[in-house]
SESEKE-868626 format. One record per residue (C-alpha): x, z, y. Coordinates in pm, whole numbers, plus 50000, padded with zeros to 5 digits. Layout:
N
XZY
...
END
This chain:
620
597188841420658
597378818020912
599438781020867
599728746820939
600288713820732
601798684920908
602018648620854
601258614121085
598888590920962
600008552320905
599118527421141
595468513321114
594028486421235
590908488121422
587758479721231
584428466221432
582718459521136
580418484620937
578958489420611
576538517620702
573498503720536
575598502420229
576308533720272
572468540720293
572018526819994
574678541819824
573688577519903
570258572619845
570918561019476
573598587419391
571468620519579
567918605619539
568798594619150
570068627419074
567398649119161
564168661619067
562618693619128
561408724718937
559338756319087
561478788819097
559038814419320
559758802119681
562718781319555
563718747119390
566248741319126
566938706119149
568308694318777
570188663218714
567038637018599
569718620218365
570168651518111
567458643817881
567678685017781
567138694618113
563488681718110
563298698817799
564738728117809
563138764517762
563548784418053
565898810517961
565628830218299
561928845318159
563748863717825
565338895417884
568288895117687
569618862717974
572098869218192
570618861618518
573468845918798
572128841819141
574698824219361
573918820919773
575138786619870
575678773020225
573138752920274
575048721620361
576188718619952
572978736919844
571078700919697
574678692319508
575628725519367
571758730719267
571608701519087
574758707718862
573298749818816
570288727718670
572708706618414
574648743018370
571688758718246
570608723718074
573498732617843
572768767017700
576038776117737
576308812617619
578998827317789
578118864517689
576768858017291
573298853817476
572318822917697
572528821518085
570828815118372
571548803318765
569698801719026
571058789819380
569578800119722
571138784420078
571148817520322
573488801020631
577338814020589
576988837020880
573458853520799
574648864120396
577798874120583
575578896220813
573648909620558
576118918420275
578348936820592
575518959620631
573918964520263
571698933220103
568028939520162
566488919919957
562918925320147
564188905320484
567188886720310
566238871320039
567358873119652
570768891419659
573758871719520
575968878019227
578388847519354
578588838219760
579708806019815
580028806520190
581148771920387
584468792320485
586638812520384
586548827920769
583478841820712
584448864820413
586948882020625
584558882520894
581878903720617
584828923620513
586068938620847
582308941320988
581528959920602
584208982220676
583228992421012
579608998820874
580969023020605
580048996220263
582058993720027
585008964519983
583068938519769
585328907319812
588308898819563
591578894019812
591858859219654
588778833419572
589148798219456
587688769819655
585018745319482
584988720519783
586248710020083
584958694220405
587618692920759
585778698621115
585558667221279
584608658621633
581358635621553
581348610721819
579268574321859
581388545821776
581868528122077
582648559522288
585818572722002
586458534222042
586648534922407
589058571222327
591628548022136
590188553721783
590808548821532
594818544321590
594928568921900
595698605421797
592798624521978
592648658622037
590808688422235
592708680422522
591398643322591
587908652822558
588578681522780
590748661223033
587318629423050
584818661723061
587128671323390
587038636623555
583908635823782
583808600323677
582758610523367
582748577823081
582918560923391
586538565723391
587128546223102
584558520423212
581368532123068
579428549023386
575868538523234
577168570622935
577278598223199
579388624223207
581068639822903
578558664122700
579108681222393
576648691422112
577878728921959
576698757921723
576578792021761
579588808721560
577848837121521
575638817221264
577158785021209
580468774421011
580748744721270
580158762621533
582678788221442
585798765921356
585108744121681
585668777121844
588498788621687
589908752821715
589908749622058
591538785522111
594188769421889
594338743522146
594238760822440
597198781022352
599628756322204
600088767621882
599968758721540
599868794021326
599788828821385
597388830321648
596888865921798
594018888521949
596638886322253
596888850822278
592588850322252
592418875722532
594978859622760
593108848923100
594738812323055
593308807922725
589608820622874
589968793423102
590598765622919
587968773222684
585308782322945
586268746823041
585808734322743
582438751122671
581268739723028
580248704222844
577968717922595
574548704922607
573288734622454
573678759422129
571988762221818
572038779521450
572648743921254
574038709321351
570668698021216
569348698521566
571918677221724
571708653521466
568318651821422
567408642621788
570908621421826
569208594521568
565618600321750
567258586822051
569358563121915
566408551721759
564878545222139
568138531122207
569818563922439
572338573622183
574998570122429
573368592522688
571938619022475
575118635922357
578878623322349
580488640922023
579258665821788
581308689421598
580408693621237
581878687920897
583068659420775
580588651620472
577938654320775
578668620820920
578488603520658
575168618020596
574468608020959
575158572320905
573258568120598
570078576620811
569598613820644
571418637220821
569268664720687
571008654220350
567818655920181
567748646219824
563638633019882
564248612620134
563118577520104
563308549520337
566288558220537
567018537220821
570868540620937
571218546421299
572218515421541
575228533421658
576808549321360
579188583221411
582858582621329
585198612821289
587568620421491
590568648521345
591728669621618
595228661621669
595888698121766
595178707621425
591368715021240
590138740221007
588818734520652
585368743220495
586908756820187
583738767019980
585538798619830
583798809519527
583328846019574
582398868919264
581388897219431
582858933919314
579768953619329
578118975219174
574908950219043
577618923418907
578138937018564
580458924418311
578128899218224
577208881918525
581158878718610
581678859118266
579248836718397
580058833718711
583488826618605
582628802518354
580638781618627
583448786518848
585618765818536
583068741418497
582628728818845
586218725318889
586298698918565
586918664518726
583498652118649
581578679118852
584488673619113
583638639719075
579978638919199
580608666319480
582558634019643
580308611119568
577828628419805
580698631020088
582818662620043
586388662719959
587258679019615
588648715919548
591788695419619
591318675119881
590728642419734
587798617319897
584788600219764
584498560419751
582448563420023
585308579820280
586168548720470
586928539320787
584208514820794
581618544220731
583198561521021
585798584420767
589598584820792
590468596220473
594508603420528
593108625020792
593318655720914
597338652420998
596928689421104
595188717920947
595228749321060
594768782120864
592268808120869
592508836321105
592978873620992
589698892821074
590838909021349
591838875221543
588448859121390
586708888321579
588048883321874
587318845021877
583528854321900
583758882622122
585228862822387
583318832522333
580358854322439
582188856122766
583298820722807
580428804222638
577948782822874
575388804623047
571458803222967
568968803623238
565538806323022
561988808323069
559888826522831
556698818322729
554108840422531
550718832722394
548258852122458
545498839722312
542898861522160
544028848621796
547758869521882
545618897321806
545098889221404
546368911721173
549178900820954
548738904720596
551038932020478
552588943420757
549568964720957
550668952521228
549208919521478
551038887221510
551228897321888
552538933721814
555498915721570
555998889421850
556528916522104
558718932721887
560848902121851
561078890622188
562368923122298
564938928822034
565848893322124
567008902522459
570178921322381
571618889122213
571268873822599
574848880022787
575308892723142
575898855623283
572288849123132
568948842723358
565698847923193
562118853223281
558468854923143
555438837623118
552148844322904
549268819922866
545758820422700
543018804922945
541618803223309
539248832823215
541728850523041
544268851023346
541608854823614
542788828923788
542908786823837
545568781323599
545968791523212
549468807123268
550738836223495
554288847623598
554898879823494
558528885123543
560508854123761
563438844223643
566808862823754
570038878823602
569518890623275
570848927123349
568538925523640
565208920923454
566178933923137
563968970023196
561158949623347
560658929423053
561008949922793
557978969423015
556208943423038
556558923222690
555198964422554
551728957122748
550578924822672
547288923422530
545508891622343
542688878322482
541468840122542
541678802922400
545408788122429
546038761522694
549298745422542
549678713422699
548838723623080
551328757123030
554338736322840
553898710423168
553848737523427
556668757523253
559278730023209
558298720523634
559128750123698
562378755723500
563358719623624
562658728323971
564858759023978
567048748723746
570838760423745
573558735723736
576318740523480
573748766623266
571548758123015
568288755023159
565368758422889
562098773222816
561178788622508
557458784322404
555988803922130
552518801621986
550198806621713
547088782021793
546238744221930
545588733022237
541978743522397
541948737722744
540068708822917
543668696522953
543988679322628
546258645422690
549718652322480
551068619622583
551378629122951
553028663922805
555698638522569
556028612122876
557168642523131
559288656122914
561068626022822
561748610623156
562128640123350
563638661423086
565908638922931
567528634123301
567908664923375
568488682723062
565918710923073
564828714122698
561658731222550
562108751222241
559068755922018
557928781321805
554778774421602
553478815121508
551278820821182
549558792820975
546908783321299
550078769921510
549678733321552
553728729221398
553498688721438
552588691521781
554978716621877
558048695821685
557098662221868
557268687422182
560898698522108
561598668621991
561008649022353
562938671622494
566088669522275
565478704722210
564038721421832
560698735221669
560988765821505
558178773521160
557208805221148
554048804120950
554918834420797
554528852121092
556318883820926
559578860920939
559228860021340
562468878821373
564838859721178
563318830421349
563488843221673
567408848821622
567528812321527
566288803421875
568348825122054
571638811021902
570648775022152
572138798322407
END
């Protein structure tokens, strides 16, 4: 049911000041000082160092006669809420007349929605949960409506009770929401849309050296962000506050102002981890201001931001807070909330048992002292209420948002992400394919080679590539290999997507492995030619995936880094990296990405290549 709650902030003054290696500090001692880390197969249960039990403690989840809870978490709350499952189970609480056990896994809201739509298989996705705590409540309609189209059964209560909260806010560097009027200007969609119009860009409002407006974006096919950004700025382009329709969504006004809107994004991605990540790189070499102008993610992840982690990782040590700290700015047109529903699934595995224990957590995190250190780490309580560290001096306006907007119905929610695959930004990508003689290992378990999995990605990857899309395909081993001069060959140019679609898919079939792997003469010669050709108002990128290190007489990685980040940074051509089984050279490839403002992708497990390969799709 969609709705609106209103109310106008009081008038602040503007601070200059900031406290954000205080806030550093502060995080580091209340996540690093609650944390340490136990084995659970190929997860961690981080447990709350301060219960003396919890060292102690048997572990009840080997006995048979223990109720066994698993809970999927979005992984943005996945460190907080696994710490307090550890000081649940600390307690032996024995819900059931036998004792209890939780364990918490972080599948991303829109994959577990994915998955539980079309039946939980627990070989590709993971443990399946008892409890889904997805970021929003949007996405347990989305499961529901997609379930019932795929013939599964109804698992979700009507009603679920939030454990959190966190508001979408526009991320933006301080001096450039400054330069917007924050933080007593009300800011909305519409002013970032109306300086992303202006073909002064920043230089509008004084700033020419920032460039033109450009905005950093998830997929919301994947990502809660992403998803509310988009459905935020269809509030937006329509006018109003509730009740919006698959009519409204559809109208050709709407389209427009969105397509507008989505014109500034610098490109895509499956987490706000990658715009975040490479925002403090650069800000670290001093081009914050040019790299990206705003962000949209959740509130708790700017304070994370400033304190030098935005990764939120409970480990980290040494965090250095960025130069140019992030403040939030609330969408005046109204923002949606990461609600954190607690959802006790109705199915068929969740006996009697596991939904006294799931509801018995459910009572316990919603005591004030559990509430209590879910703030402390930057989320809002089940209520609302802010942390001590939700300040305006660490970039938080804490009687913000004036506006929030309710959640879709299904159908509307739906239609938000079918026509964002019209209006979104178009792609223009160049593949590239090792194929190096190692492709042709087997991979343990699967009977298959990494190159016959790879090929089977890549072309199952195409169909998530829209008709505006370019793409085109390179492979690369050596000079032998190819039969000619150079290590790489052009198989397929790039062109439209509907266009080349058959020959790929032809042509991806018949590749064969053979030859050493030239990676640092192919990734120059690829991102030439993407720049050379490149497309302006698409996102113009190559994706480079490989399972080896470089072995070509070309061996100098600093000219690779120094090309890409002069050349690449001014032109925005990014190279996506994929490092393929446990031979790929995964620093090498990251400081690659990572040049180029773009993302490495793991795949060591090279039978995880198409999960990962979604991932990398979702930049477009």
């Amino acid at each position: 049911m969609a709705g609106v709650a209103h109310g106008k902030p009081d008038g602040r003054a503007r601070s200059t000041g900031g406290a954000f290696v205080a806030i550093a500090v502060a995080l580091a001692l209340i996540v690093g000082g609650v944390y340490w880390f136990v084995g659970r197969g190929n997860d961690t249960a981080p447990v709350d160092e301060s219960a003396d039990e919890a060292a102690a403690a048997p572990a009840p989840a080997d006995r048979e006669d223990c109720t066994q809870l698993v809970v999927a978490s979005s992984p943005e709350k996945h460190a907080i809420l696994s710490a307090l499952a550890g000081e649940y189970n600390a307690a032996n609480r024995e819900v059931t007349g036998s004792c209890s056990w939780v364990e918490v896994t972080r599948p991303s809201s829109g994959a577990a929605a994915a998955a539980l739509a079309r039946g939980w298989d627990e070989t590709t996705d993971g443990p399946r949960p008892d409890v889904w705590s997805p970021a929003s409540s949007a996405w347990v309609e989305i499961a529901r409506l997609d379930g019932r189209e795929a013939d599964q059964a109804d698992i979700f209560p009507a009603e679920n009770t939030s454990i959190v909260s966190s508001p979408l806010v526009v991320a933006m560097p301080r001096p450039m929401a400054e330069a917007l009027g924050w933080p007593d200007a009300e800011l909305g969609w519409g002013d970032l849309l109306t300086l992303a119009d202006d073909p002064q860009g920043w230089g509008s409002l004084d700033h020419p050296e920032w460039g033109p407006f450009k905005l950093g974006k998830t997929n919301p096919n994947l990502s809660t962000s992403g998803l509310h950004a988009t459905v935020g700025a269809f509030f937006a382009a329509t006018g109003v506050a509730s009740d919006l329709t698959v009519a409204q969504v559809q109208d050709p006004a709407t389209a427009e102002y969105v397509r507008r809107l989505e014109s500034t994004v610098v490109h895509y991605g499956d987490t706000t981890l990658t715009f975040l990540d490479n925002l403090l790189t650069a800000d670290a070499e001093g081009q914050g201001l040019t790299y990206v102008s705003a962000v949209t993610v959740e509130e708790k992840s700017v304070l994370d931001y400033n304190a030098g982690n935005p990764a939120a990782d409970p480990e980290a040590t040494d965090l250095t807070p960025p130069r140019t700290p992030l403040v939030a700015v609330y969408p005046e047109e109204g923002t949606l909330l990461s609600d954190s529903p607690w959802v006790i699934l109705q199915a068929e595995w969740v006996d009697e048992s596991k939904a006294a224990v799931a509801a018995d957590l459910l009572a316990w995190l919603l005591e004030e002292q559990q509430q209590q250190r879910f703030a402390e780490v930057g989320f809002r309580t089940a209520d609302g209420r802010t942390g001590s560290l939700a300040t305006q001096d660490n970039g938080i306006l804490a009687d913000q948002p004036a506006a929030v907007l309710g959640t879709p119905t299904a159908e509307v929610l739906t239609a938000v992400r079918d026509a964002w695959e019209d209006y979104r930004k178009p792609a223009r990508v160049l593949l590239v394919v090792d194929v190096s003689g190692s492709m042709g290992a087997i991979v343990q378990g699967t009977g298959q080679s990494r190159l016959e999995l790879a090929q089977q990605a890549t072309i199952g990857s195409l169909d998530d590539f829209a008709t505006q899309d370019a793409l085109g395909l390179w492979v690369f081993s050596s000079e032998s290999a190819q039969g000619g001069a150079d290590p790489w060959t052009e198989l397929v140019p790039v062109g439209p997507r509907d266009e080349v679609i058959d020959r790929l898919e032809s042509t991806v079939e018949s590749l064969v492995a053979d030859g050493g792997t030239a990676l640092y003469a192919t990734t120059k010669a690829a991102h030439t030619q993407v720049e050379a050709t490149a497309a302006p108002g698409a996102i113009n990128a190559v994706v480079l995936l490989t399972d080896g290190v470089n072995e070509h007489s070309d061996n100098d990685l600093d000219a690779v880094l120094r090309q890409l980040e002069t050349e690449g940074t001014a032109t925005g051509v990014r190279v996506f990296t994929i490092g393929y089984g446990d031979d790929a050279d995964q620093e090498t490839l990251a400081r690659i990405a990572s040049a180029s403002r773009a993302r490495s992708y793991d795949a060591s497990d090279a039978a995880t290549i198409d999960k990962v390969m979604v991932d990398v799709i979702s930049n477009f």
